[in-house]
MARTITI-673656 format. One line per field, with one value per residue (C-alpha): residue number from 1; x, y, z. Coordinates in nm, 2 decimals, decimal comma. Each point is the difference from the previous one (the first is absolute). Example, Ala and Ser with C-alpha at 12.3 -4.5 7.8 and 13.67 -1.06 7.14 Angstrom:
k <- 1; 2
east <- 1,23; 0,14
north <- -0,45; 0,34
up <- 0,78; -0,07
END
This chain:
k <- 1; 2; 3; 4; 5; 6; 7; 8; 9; 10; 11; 12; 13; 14; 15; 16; 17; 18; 19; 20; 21; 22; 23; 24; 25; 26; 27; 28; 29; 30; 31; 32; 33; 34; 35; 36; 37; 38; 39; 40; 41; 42; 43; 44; 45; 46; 47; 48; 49; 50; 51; 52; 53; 54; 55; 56; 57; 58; 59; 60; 61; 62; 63; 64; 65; 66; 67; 68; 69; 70; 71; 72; 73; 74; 75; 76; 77; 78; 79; 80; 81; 82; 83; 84; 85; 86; 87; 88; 89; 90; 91; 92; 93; 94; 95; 96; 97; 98; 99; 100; 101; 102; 103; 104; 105; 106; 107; 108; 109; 110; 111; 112; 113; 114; 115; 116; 117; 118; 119; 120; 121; 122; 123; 124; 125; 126; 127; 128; 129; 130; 131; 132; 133; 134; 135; 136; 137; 138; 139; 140; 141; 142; 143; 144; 145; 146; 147; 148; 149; 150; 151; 152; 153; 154; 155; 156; 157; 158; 159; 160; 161; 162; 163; 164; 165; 166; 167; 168; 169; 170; 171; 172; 173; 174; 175; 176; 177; 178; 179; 180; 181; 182; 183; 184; 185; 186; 187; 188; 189; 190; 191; 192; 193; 194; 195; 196; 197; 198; 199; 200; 201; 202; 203; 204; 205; 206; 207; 208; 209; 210; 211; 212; 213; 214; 215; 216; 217; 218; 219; 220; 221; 222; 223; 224; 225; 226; 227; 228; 229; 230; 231; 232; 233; 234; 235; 236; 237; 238; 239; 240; 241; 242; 243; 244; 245; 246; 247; 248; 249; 250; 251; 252; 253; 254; 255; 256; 257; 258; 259; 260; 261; 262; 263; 264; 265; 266; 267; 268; 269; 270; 271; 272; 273; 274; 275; 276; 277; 278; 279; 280; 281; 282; 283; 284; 285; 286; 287; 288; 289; 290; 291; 292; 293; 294; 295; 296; 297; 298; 299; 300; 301; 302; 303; 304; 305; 306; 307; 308; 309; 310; 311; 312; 313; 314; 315; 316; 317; 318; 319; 320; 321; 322; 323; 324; 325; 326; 327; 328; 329; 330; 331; 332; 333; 334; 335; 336; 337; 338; 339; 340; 341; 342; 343; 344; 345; 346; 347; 348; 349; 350; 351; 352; 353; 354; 355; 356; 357; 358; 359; 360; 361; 362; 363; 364; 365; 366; 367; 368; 369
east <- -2,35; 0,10; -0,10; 0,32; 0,35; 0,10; 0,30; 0,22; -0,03; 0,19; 0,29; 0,33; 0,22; 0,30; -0,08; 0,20; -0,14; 0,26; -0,15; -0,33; 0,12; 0,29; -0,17; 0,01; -0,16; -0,24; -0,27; 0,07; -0,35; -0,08; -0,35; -0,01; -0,13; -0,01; 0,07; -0,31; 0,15; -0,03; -0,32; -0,14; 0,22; -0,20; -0,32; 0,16; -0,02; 0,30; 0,06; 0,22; -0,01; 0,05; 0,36; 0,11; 0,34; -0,06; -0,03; 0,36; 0,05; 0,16; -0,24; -0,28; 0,19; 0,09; -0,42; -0,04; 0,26; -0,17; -0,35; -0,06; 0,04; -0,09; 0,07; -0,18; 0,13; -0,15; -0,01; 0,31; -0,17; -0,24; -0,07; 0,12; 0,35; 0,07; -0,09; -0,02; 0,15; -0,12; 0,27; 0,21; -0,07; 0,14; 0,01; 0,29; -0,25; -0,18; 0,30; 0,11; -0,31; -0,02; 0,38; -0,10; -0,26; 0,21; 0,30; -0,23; -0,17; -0,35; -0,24; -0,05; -0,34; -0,04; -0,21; -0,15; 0,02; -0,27; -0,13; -0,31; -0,08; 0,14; 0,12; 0,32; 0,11; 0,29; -0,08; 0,11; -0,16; -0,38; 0,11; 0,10; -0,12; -0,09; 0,03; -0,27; -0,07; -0,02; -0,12; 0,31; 0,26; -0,15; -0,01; 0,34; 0,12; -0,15; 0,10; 0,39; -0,03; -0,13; 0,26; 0,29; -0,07; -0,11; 0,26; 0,25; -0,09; -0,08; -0,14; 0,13; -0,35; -0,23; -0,31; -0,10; -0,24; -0,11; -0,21; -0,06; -0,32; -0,21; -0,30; -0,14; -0,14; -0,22; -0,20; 0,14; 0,11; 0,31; 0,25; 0,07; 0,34; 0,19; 0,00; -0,36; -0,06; 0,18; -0,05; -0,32; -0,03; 0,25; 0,28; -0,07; -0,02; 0,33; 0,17; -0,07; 0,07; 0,34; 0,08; -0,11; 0,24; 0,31; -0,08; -0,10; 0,06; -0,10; -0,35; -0,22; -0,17; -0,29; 0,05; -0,23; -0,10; -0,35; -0,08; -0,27; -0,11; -0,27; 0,02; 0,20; -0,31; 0,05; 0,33; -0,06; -0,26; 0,24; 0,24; -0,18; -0,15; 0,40; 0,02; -0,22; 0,05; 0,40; -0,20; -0,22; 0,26; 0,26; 0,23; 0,32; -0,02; 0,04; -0,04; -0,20; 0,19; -0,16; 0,20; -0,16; 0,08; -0,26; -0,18; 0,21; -0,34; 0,04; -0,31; 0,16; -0,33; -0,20; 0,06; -0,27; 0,04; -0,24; 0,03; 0,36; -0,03; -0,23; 0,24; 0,29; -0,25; -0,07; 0,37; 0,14; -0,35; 0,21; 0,28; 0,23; 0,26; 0,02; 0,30; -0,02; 0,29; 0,03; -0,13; -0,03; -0,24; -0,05; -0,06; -0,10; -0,40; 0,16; 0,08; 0,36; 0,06; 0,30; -0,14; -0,36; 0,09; 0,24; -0,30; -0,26; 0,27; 0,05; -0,36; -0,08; 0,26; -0,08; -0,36; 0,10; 0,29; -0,23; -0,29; 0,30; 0,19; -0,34; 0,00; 0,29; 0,04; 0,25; 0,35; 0,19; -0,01; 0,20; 0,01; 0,07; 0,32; 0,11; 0,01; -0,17; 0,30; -0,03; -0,38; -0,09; -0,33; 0,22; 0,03; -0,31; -0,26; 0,11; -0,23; -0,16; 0,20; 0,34; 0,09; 0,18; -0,22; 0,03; -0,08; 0,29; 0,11; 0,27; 0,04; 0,27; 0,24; -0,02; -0,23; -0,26; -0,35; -0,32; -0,04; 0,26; -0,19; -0,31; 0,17; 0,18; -0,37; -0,15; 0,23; 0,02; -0,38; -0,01; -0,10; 0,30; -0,01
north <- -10,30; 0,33; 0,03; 0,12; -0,04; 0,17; 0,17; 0,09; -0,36; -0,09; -0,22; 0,15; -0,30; 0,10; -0,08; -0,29; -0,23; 0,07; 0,37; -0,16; -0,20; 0,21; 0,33; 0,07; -0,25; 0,18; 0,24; 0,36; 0,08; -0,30; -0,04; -0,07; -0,38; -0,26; -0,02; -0,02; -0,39; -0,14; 0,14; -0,16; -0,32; -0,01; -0,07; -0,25; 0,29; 0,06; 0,37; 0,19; 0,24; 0,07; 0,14; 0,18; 0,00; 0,35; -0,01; 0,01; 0,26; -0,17; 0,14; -0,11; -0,38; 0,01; 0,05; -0,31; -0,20; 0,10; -0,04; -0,28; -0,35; -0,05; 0,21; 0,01; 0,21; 0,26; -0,02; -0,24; -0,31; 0,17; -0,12; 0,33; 0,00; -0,34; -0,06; 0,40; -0,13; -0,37; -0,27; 0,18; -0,05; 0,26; -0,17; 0,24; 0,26; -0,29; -0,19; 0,28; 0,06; -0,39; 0,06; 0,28; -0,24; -0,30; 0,18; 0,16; -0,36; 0,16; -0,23; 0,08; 0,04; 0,03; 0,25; -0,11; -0,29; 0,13; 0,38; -0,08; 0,34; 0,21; 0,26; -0,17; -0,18; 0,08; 0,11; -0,30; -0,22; 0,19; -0,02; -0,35; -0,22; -0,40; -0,14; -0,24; -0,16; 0,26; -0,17; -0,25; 0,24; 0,29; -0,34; -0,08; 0,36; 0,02; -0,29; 0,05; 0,37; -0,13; -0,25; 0,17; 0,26; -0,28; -0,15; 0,28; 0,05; -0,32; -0,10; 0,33; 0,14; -0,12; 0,11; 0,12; 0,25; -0,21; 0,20; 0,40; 0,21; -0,20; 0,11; 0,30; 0,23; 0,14; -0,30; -0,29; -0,20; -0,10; 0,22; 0,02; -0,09; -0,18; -0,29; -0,02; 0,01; -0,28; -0,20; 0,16; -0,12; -0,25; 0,26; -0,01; -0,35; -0,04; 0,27; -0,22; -0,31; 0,13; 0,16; -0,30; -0,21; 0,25; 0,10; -0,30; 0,19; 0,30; 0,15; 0,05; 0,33; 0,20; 0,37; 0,30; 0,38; -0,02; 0,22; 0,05; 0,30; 0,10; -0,04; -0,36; -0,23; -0,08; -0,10; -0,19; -0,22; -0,05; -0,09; -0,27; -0,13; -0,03; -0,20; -0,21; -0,12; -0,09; -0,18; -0,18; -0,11; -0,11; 0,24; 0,01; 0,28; 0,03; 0,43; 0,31; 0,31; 0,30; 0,31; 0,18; 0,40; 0,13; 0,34; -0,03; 0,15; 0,29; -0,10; -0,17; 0,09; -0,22; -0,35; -0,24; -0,20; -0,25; -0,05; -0,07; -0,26; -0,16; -0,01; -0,13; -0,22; -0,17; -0,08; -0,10; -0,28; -0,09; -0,12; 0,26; 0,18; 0,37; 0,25; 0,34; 0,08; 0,38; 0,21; 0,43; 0,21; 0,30; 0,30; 0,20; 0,07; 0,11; 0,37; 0,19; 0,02; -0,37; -0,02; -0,02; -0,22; -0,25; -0,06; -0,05; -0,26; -0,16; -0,03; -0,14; -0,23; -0,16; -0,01; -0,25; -0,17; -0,11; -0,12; -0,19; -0,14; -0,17; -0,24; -0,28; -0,12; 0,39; -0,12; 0,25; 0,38; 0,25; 0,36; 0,11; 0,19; 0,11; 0,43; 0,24; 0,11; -0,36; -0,06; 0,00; 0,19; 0,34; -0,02; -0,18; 0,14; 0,38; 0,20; 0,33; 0,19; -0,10; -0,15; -0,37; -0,24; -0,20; -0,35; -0,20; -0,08; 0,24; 0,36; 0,12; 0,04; -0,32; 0,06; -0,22; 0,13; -0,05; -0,29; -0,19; 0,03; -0,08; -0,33; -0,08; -0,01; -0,20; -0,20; -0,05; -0,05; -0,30; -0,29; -0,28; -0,19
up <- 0,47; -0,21; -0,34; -0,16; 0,03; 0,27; -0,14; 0,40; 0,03; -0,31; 0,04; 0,12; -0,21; 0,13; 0,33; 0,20; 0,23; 0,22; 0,05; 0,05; 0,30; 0,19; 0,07; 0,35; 0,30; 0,17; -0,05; 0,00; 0,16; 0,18; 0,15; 0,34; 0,12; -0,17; -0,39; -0,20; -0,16; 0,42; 0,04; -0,27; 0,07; 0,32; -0,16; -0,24; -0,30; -0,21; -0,05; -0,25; -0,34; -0,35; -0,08; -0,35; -0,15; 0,04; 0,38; 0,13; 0,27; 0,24; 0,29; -0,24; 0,00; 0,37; 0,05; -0,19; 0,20; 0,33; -0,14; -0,23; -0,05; -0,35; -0,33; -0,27; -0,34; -0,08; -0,38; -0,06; -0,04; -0,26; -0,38; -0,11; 0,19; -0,09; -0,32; -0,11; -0,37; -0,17; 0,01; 0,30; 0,37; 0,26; 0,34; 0,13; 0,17; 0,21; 0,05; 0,27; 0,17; 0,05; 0,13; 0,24; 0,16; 0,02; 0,14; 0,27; 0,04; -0,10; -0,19; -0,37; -0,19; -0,37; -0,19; -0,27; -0,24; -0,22; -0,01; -0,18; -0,06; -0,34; 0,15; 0,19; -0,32; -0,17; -0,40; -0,17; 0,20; -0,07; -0,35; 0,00; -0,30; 0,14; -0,33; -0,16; 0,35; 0,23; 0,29; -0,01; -0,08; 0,28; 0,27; -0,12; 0,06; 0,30; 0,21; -0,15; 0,15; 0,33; 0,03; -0,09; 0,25; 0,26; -0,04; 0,00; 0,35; 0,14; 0,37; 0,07; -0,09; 0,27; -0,16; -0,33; -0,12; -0,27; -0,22; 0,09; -0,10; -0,29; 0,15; -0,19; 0,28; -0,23; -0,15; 0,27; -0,29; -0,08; -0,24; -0,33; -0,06; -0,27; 0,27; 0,01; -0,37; -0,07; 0,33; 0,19; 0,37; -0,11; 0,06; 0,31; 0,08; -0,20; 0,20; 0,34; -0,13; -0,13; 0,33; 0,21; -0,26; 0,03; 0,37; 0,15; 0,33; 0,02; 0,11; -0,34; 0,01; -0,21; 0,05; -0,04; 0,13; 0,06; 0,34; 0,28; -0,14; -0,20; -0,38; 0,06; -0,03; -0,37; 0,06; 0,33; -0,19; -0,28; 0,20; 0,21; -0,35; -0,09; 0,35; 0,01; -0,43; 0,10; 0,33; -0,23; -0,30; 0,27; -0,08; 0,19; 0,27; 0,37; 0,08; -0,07; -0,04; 0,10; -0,06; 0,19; -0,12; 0,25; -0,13; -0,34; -0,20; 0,29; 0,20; 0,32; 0,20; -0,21; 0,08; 0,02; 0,28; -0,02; -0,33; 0,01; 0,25; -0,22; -0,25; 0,25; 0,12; -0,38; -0,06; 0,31; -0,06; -0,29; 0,21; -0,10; 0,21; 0,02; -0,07; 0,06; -0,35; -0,01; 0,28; 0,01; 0,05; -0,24; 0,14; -0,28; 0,18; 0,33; 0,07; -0,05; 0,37; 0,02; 0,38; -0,12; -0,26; 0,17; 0,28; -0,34; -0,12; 0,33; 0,05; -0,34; 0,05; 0,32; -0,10; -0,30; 0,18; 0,31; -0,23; -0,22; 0,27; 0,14; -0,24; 0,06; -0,33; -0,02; 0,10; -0,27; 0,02; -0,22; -0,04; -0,37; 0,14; 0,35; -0,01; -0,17; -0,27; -0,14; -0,06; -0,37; 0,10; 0,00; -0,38; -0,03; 0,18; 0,10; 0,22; -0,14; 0,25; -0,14; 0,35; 0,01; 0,09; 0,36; -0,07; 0,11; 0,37; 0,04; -0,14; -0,26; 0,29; 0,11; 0,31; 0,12; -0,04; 0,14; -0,26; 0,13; 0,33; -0,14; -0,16; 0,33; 0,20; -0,27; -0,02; 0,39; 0,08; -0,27; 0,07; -0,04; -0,31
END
């Protein structure tokens, strides 16, 4: 979702997948009941979160442990980590967040095959010359990246976000990338076909951050335009990601319900299943006071999660990161006050929050899947 590298989350490369996967066994500050990963079990959802290479406080891991049953990387499995240079391809960063979640038998998820959007590619690749026939030598490009990296990880990855953000949220049309002006809408198709060919496997996923709230309805259109094109032209995919950064333009009290549903309603018509990718909720509107703001958060959040989990085609749910100290919205989005931000489940110490309790009723008055 962020629109620039987000420079705490860069790769630590001396980190060993060993470190990853030993630290500690339990949670510091474990909530009380049942984990978060059983209570969504129960209603046939699978539940878990982003993790960073960056993220390796061994509380911070033993949360994850208690909490989640899938991973997805943060920023690992990114154009921009793995191919940051032409002709050289950096798997090590990924390859040890796909250990931690196989040595703690978590699923694995893969974010994404193709950023479509300028700002997440590396230099070289914006710059990148496709010869006399650019539409063969981008599709050529494109489907050796995709399976490379699909392959590198294998049945491992149980679902794919496919292609991330090519919806302009400004104009609902699709970006203007070097992809797109040698391939168009065929970039896309290729990117799905390619993944369905080197991921036979895995769950096939478009991926984007348009919200309930007001100023979205651009975007929403867009998005179901986008939807209902990869419907029409057969394109291989099976889900619809929505990341789901609630209140990330700062207006968390705007949602529009009704149209929303609306929205849900179109593309589960489609026949596509529903992920919730990357869930917070910025607090950047709510007042100083963190008891004020962690009951504005909590609300917000069970106000989306119980209109979300209605719908039955929702069986994955992820946060984008587990406490407050590891959510990219401190750097990203900082409040006028200077205070950090609350988005995540548990605080910087590791303690539960209303959010977690908020997540934990959601998740408990869902209807089974």
């Amino acid at each position: 979702m962020p629109t620039s590298l987000p420079t705490r989350r860069h790769v630590l490369a001396g980190l060993s997948a060993a470190a990853l996967s030993a630290m500690g066994s339990a949670p510091v500050f474990a909530a009380s009941g049942a984990s978060l990963r059983a209570l969504a079990a129960e209603k046939g959802i699978l539940f878990g979160s982003a993790l960073s290479a960056g993220s390796l406080e061994p509380a911070y891991l033993d949360i994850l442990k208690a909490e989640c049953g899938v991973i997805v990387p943060e920023n690992e499995f990114k154009v921009y980590v793995i191919a940051s240079q032409p002709d050289r391809y950096n798997f090590a960063p990924g390859d040890k967040i796909a250990a931690f979640a196989r040595d703690n038998s978590m699923k694995l998820r893969g974010h994404t095959l193709l950023w479509n959007k300028v700002e997440f590619m590396p230099k070289w690749l914006l710059n990148i010359d496709f010869g006399a026939n650019p539409a063969r030598e981008a599709e050529r490009y494109l489907r050796d990246y995709i399976k490379r990296v699909c392959t590198q990880y294998g049945d491992q990855v149980f679902s794919w976000d496919v292609v991330n953000e090519t919806i302009d949220p400004q104009t609902g049309d699709i970006r203007d990338t070097p992809f797109t002006k040698a391939l168009g809408f065929d970039c896309i198709r290729i990117a799905f076909e390619a993944a369905r060919e080197y991921a036979p496997k895995a769950q096939l996923v478009y991926n984007d951050y348009m919200s309930w709230e007001r100023g979205n309805e651009t975007h929403r259109k867009g998005v179901l335009k986008l939807l209902e094109t990869l419907r029409a032209k057969n394109v291989p995919i099976d889900g619809f990601g929505i990341q789901s950064h609630i209140g990330n333009d700062g207006h968390i009290k705007e949602a529009q319900h009704d149209q929303w549903r609306a929205f849900i309603d179109a593309a589960v018509g489609m026949d596509y299943k529903l992920l919730i990718t990357e869930f917070d909720v910025n607090d950047k509107d709510l007042p100083t006071d963190p008891a004020v703001r962690d009951a504005g958060v909590a609300a917000a959040a069970k106000d989306y999660l119980d209109l979300m989990f209605s719908y039955k085609e929702l069986d994955q749910f992820l946060c984008w990161g587990m406490s407050d100290n590891h959510s990219w919205l401190q750097g990203w989005t900082p409040r006028t006050d200077k205070m950090p931000q609350r988005p995540t489940p548990y605080d910087a110490n590791y303690r539960p929050k209303p959010l977690r309790e908020a997540i934990a009723d959601a998740l408990k008055a869902a209807p089974k899947r």
